[in-house]
N, C-alpha and C positions, 0 to 999 in steps of 0.2 A: 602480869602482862600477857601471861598464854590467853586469858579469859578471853583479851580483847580482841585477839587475834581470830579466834576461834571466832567468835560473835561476828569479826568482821568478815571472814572468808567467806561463808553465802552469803553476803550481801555484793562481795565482788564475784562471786560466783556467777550472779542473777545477773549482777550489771554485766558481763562477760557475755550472758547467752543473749541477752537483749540486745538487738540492732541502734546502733549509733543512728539517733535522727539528725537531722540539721535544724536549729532553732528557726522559730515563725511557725506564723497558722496554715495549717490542712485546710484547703477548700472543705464545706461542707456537701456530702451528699443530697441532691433534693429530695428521692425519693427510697430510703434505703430499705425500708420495710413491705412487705408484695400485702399489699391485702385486700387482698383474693386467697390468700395461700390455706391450702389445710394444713395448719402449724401441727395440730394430732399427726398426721403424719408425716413431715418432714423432719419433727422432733426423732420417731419411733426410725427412719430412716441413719438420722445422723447418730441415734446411737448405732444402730449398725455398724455403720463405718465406721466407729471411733474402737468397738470391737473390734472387727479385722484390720485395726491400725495402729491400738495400741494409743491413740489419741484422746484430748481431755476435749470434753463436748463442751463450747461455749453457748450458752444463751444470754441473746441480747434480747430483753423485751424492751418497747418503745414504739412512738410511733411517728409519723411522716412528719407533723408538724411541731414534733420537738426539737428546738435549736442543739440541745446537748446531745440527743440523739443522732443528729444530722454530721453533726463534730465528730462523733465519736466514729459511725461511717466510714465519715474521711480517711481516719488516722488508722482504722484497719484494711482497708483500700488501698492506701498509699504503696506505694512498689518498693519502699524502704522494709517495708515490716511485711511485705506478702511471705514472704521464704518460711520469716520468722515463725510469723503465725501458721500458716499451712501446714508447716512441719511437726506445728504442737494443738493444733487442735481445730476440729470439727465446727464450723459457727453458723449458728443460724439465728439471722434477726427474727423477731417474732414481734407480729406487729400486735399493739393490744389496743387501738383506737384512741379511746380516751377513758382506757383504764375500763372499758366496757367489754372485753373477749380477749380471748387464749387465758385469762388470769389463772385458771386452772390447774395450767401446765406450771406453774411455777409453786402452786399450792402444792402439785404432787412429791416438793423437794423441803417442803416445811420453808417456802418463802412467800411472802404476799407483795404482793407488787405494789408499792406506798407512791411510788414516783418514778420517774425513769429520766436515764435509761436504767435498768436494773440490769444485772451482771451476773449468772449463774457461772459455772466453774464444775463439771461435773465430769468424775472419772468416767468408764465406759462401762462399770458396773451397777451405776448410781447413787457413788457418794458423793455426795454436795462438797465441794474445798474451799470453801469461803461463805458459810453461813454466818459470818460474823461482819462482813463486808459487801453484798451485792450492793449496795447501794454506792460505793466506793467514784464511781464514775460520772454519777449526778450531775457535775460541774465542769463536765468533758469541755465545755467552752472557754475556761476560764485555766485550764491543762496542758504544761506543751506538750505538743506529740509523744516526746519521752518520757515524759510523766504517764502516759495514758499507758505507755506501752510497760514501763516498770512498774504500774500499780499491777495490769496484767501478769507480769510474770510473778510476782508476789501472790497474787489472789492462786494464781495454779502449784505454787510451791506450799499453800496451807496445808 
């Protein structure tokens, strides 16, 4: 009986740190990705910050005209989960068109961007914490809010 105990405590740990949503859908974002942006450098910025913060750098790649990407937007915008997220990590969308630019940036972490949105998880030193899962969030539309936000705190716990 201890085993199960054990097994279950991070799992109510995570549900613990993770913000209570209220069920229903998040408006989607229309335009959450800037592209125009030099992702090379807002990338090389946000680790910075996540350096002197102590924080895990999120990368969203995706782009304007993805419905899952547009979702997923929502659900990190929303004022439910800004605290949450702010407080644990660095995020910057990164827009890849149509799988045509930035792909690079996501190559330098040993991930290829197959679909989006794609989901990096990366300490402030440059370990990848969910190489087994960026692709986790694919189906952000079909996600309630707190599903998006407990597969997040899962992917940052790897």
């Amino acid at each position: 009986m201890k085993s199960r105990f054990f097994l279950a405590a991070p799992i109510l740990l995570l549900m613990a740190a993770a913000p209570s949503l209220p069920a229903g859908q998040i408006a989607p974002v229309a335009a959450p990705y800037d592209e125009t942006a030099d992702a090379h450098a807002q990338v090389d910025a946000a680790f910075a910050t996540a350096k002197a913060t102590g924080r895990t750098v999120l990368l969203d790649f995706g782009g304007n005209w993805c419905p899952d990407c547009r979702i997923l937007a929502g659900v990190l915008r929303d004022p439910t989960v800004h605290d949450w997220m702010s407080s644990r990590f660095v995020l910057l969308q990164i827009d890849v068109g149509r799988r045509t630019k930035n792909m690079d940036i996501a190559q330098r972490f040993g991930v290829t961007v197959k679909g989006v949105p794609t989901v990096l998880m990366i300490t402030p030193d440059g370990k990848l914490l969910n190489p087994d899962n960026p692709y986790g969030l694919s189906d952000a539309r079909s996600m309630s809010s707190q599903a998006v936000v407990d597969l997040l705190a899962k992917m940052a716990k790897s």
